[in-house]
Structure formats: C-alpha cells, structure tokens
TIRO-2110 file (N, C-alpha, C; in Angstrom, 1 decimal):
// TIRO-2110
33.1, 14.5, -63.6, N, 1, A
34.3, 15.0, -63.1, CA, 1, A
35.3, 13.8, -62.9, C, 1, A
36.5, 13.9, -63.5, N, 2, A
37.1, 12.9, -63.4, CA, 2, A
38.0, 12.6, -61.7, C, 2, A
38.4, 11.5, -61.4, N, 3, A
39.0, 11.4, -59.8, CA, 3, A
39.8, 13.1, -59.2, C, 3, A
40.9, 12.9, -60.2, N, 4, A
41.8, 13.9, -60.4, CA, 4, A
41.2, 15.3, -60.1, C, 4, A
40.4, 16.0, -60.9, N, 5, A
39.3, 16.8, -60.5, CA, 5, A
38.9, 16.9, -59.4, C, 5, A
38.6, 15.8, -59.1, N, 6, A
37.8, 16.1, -57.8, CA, 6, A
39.2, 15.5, -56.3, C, 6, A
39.6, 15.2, -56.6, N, 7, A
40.6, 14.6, -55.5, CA, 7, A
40.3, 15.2, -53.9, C, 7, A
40.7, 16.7, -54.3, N, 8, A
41.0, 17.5, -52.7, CA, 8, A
39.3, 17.5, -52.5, C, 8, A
38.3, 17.6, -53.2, N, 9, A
36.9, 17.4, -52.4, CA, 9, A
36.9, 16.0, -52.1, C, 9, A
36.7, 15.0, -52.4, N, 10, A
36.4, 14.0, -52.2, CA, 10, A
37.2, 13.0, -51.0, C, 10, A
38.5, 13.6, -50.8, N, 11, A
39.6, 12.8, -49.9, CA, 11, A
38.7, 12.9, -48.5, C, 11, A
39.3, 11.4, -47.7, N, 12, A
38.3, 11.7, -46.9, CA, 12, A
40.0, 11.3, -46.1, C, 12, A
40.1, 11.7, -44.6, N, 13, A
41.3, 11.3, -43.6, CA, 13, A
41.5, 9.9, -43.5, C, 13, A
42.6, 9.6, -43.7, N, 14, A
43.3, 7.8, -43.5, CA, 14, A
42.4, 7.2, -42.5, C, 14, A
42.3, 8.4, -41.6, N, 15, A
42.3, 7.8, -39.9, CA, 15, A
40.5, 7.4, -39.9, C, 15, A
40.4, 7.4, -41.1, N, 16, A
38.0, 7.7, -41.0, CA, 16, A
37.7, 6.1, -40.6, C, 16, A
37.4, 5.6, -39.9, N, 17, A
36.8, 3.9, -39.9, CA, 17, A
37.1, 3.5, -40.7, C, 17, A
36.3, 3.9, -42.3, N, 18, A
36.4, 3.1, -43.2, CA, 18, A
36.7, 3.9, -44.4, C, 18, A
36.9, 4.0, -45.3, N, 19, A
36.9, 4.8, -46.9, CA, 19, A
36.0, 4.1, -47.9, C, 19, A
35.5, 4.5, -48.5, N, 20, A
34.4, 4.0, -49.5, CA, 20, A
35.7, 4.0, -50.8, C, 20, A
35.4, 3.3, -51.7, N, 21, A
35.8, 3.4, -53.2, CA, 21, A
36.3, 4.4, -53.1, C, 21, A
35.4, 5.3, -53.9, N, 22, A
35.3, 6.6, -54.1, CA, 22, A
36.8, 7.8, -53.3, C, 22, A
36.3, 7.5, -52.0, N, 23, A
37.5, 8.5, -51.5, CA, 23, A
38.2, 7.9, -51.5, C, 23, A
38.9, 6.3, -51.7, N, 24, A
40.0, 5.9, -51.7, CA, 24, A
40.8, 6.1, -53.1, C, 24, A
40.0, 6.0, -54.1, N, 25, A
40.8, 6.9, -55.5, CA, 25, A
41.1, 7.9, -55.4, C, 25, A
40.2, 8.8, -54.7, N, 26, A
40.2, 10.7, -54.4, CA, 26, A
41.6, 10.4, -53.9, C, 26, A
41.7, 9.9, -52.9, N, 27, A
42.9, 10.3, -52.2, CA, 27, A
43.9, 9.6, -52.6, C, 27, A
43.7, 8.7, -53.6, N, 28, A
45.4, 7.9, -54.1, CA, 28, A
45.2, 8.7, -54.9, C, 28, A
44.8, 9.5, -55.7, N, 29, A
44.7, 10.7, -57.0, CA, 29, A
45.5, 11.5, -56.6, C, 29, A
45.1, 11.8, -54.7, N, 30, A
45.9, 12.8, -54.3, CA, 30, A
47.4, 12.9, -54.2, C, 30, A
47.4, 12.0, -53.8, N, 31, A
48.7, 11.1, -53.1, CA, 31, A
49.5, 11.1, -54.7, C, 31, A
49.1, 11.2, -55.8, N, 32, A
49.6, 10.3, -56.8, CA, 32, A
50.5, 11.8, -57.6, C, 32, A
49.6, 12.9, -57.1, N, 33, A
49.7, 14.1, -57.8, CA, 33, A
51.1, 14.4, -57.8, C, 33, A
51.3, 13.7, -56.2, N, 34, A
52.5, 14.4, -54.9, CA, 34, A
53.2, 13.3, -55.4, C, 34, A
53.5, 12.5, -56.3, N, 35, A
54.6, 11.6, -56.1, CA, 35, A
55.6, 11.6, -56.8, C, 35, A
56.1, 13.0, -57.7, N, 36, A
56.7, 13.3, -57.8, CA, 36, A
57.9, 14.4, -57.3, C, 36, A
59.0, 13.7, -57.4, N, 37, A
59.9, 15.1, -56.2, CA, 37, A
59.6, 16.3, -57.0, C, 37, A
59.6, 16.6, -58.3, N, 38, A
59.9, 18.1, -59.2, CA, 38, A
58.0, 18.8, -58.7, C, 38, A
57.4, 18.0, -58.4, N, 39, A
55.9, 18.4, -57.9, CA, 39, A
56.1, 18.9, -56.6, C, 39, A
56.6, 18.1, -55.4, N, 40, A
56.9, 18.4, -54.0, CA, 40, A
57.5, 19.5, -53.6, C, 40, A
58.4, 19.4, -54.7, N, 41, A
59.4, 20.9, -54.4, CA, 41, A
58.7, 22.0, -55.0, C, 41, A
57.4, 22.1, -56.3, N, 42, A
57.0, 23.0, -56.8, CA, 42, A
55.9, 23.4, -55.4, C, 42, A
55.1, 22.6, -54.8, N, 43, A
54.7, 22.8, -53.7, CA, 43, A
55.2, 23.8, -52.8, C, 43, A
56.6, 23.1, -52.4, N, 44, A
57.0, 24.0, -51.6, CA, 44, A
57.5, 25.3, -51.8, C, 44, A
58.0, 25.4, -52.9, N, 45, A
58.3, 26.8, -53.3, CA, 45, A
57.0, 27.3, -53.4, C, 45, A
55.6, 27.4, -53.7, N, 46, A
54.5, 27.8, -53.8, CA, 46, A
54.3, 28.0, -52.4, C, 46, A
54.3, 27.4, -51.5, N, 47, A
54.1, 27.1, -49.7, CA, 47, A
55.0, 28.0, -49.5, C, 47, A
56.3, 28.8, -49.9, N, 48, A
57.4, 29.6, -48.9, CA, 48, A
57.2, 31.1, -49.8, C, 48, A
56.4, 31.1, -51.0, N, 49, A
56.2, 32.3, -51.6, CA, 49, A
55.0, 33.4, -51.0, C, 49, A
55.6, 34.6, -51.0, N, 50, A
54.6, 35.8, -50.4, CA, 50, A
53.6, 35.7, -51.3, C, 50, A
53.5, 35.1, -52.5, N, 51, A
52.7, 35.9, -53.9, CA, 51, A
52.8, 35.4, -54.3, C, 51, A
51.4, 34.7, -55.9, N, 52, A
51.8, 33.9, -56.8, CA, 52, A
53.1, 33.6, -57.5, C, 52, A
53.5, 32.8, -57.8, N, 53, A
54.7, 32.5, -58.7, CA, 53, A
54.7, 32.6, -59.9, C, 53, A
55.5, 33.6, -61.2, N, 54, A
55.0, 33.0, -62.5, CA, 54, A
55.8, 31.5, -63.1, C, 54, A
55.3, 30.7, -63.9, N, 55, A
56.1, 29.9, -63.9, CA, 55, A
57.2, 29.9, -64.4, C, 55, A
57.9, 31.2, -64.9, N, 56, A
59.0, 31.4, -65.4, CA, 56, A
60.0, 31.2, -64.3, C, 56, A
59.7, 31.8, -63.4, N, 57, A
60.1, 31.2, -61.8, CA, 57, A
60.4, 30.2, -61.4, C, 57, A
59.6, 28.9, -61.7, N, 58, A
59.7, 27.8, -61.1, CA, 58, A
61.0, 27.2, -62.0, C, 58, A
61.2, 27.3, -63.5, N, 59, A
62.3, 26.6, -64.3, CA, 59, A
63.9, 25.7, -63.9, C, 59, A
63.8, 27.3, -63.1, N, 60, A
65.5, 27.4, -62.4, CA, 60, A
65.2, 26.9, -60.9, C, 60, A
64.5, 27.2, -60.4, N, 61, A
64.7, 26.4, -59.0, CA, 61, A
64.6, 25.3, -58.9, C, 61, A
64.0, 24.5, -60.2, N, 62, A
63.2, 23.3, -60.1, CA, 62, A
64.2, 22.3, -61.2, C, 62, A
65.0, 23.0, -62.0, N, 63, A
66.0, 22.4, -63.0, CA, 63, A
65.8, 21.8, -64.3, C, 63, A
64.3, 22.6, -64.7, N, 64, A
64.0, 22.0, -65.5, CA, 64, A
63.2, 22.7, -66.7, C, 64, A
62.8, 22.6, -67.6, N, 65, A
62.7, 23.5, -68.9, CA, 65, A
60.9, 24.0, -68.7, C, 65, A
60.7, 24.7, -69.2, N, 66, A
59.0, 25.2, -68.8, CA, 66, A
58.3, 24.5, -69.3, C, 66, A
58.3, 23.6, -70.9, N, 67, A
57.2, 22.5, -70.8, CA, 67, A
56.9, 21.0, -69.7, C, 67, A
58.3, 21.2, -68.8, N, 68, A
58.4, 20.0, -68.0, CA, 68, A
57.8, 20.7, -66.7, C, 68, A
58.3, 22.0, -66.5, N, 69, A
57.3, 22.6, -65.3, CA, 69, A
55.7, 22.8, -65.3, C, 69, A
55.6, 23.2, -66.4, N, 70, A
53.8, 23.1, -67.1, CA, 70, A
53.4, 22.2, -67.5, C, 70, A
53.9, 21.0, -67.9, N, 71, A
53.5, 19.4, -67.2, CA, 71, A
53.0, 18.9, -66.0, C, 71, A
54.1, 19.3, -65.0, N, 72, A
54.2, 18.7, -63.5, CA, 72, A
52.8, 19.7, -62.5, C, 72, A
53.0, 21.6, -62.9, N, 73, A
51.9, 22.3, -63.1, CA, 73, A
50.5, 21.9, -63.0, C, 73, A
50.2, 21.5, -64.4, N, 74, A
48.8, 20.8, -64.6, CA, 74, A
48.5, 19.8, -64.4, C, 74, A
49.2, 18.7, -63.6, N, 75, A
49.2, 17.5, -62.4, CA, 75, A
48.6, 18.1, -61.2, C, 75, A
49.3, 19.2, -60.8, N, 76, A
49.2, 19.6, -58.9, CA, 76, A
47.5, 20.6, -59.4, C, 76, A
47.3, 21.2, -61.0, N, 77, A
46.2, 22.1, -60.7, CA, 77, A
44.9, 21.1, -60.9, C, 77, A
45.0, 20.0, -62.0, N, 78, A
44.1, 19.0, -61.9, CA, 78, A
43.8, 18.3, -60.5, C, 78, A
44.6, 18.2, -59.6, N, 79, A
44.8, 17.4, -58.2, CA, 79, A
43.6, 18.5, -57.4, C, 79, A
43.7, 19.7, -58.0, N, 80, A
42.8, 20.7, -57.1, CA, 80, A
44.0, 21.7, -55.9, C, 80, A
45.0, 21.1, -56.3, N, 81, A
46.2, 22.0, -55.0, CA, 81, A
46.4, 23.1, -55.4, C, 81, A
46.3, 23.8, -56.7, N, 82, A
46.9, 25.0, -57.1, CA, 82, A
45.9, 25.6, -57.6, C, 82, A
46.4, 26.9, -57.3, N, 83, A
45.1, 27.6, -58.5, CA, 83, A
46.3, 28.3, -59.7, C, 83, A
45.6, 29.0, -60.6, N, 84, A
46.2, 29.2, -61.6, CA, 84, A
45.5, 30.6, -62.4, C, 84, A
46.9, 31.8, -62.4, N, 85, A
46.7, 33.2, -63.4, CA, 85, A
47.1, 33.2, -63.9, C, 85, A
46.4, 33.9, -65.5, N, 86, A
46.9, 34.3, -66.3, CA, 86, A
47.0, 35.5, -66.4, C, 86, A
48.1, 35.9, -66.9, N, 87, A
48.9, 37.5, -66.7, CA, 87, A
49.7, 37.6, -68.2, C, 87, A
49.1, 38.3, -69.2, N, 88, A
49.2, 38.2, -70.3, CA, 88, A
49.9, 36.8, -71.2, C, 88, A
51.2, 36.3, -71.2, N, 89, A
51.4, 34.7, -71.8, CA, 89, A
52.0, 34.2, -70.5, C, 89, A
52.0, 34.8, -69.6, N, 90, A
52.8, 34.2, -68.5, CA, 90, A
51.6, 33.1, -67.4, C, 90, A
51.7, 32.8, -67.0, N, 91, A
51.0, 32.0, -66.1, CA, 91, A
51.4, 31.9, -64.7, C, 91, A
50.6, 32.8, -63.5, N, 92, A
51.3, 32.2, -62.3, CA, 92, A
50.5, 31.5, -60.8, C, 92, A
51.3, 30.9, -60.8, N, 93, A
50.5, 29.3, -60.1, CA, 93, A
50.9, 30.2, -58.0, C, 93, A
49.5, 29.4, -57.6, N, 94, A
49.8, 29.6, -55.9, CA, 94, A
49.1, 28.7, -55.3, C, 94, A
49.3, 28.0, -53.8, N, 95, A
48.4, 27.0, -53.5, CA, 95, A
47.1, 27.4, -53.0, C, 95, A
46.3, 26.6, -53.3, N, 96, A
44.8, 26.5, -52.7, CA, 96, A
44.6, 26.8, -51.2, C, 96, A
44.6, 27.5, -50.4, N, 97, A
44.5, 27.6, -49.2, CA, 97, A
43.7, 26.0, -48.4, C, 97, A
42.8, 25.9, -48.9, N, 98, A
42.0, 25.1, -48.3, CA, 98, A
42.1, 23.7, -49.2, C, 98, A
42.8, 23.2, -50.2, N, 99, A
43.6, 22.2, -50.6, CA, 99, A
44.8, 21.9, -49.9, C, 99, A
45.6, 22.6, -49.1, N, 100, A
46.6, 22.3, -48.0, CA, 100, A
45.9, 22.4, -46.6, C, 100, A
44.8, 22.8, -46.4, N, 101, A
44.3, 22.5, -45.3, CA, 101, A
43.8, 20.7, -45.3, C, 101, A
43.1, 20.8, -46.5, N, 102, A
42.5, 19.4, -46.3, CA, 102, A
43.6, 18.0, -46.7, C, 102, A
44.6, 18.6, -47.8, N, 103, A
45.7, 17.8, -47.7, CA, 103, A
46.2, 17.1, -46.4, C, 103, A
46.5, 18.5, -45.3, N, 104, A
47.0, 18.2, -43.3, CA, 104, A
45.9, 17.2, -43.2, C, 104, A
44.8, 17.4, -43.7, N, 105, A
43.4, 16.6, -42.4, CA, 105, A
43.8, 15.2, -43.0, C, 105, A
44.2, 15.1, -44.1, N, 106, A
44.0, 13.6, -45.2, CA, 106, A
45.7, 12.6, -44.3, C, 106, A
45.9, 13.5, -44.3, N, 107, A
47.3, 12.7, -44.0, CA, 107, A
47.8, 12.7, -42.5, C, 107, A
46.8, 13.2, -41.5, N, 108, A
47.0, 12.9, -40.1, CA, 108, A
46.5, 12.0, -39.7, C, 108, A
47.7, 11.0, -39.2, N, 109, A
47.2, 9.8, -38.6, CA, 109, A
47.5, 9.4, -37.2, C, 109, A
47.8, 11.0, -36.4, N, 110, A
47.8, 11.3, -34.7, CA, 110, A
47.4, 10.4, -34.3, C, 110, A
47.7, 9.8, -33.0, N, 111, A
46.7, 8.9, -32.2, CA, 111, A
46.3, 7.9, -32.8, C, 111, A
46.5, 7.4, -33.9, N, 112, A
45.7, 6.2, -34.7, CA, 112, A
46.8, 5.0, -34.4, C, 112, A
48.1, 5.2, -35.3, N, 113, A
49.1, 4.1, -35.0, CA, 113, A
50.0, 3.6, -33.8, C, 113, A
50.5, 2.6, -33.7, N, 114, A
51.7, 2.9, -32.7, CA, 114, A
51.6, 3.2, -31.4, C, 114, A
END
C-alpha cells in the first residue's frame, strides 16, 4: 500500500511524543493531499453537502473543467478522505466520516503550544 493509500490509517496526532517514519509520511501525505486550494474548497463543498456530490457539480463551484476536478478528486480519494460512486458515467464523491474525524485528531495541537 503506497503512503497515500494509507495516509488517514496511518496519521498519528502532531501532539504524540514522538512520530515514527512511517506516520510522519502518512501524515505529510496527508497534509500534502490538502495543499491545494481547488482540493480545500472541494472538501468543503463535500463537508456543507446533504448528499453525495456528482462531480458534474463540483466544475462550476470550483472553476474548473472536469478532468481538472477528477484530477484533484483522485488526490483527496487516494489520501483516503473521500469515498467515491458510481452512478451510471457520472461519479459522485462525499467525505469519509471517519477520515474527517481523524483528520480533527491529526491536526489538534490544544494544550501543546504556547
């Protein structure tokens, strides 16, 4: 399983003692998925939607042509954040419930700094 693949299993929280190798790739994999704005915003339109999205959807909110959304797409579904239906040629994407939970745990650094 390549990093990517596995990212949202493997991430371990900033705040852990220490990070091994391993979860420090997971988690810059993760980090790396999200470092795009046209990705962030696809997030969040996924995060404010009742119901999967088809990607025909995302084109126009996102400003950009469908092989550039199904690009950025199969970034966030390899990262492990999205899952992914097929509904005859259409395709529609929603977030992982428990890939945004563990994303919050990865990126809380409460009480740690400052």
């Amino acid at each position: 399983m390549s990093a990517a693949l596995g990212a949202v299993a493997c991430c371990a929280p900033l705040s852990a003692p220490t990070l091994s190798n391993d979860e420090a790739t997971a988690t810059a994999e993760l980090f790396k998925a999200l470092g795009d704005p046209a990705r962030v915003r696809a997030v969040n339109l996924l995060a404010t939607a009742a119901q999967p999205v088809c990607i025909c959807d995302l084109t126009e909110p996102l400003g950009l042509s469908q092989p550039t959304v199904s690009h950025h797409m199969r970034k966030l579904l390899d990262a492990g954040l999205v899952e992914r239906e097929q509904r005859g040629k259409w395709a529609y994407f929603s977030l992982k419930r428990d890939a945004v939970e563990k994303l919050a745990a990865v990126a809380d650094l409460k009480g740690v700094c400052c």
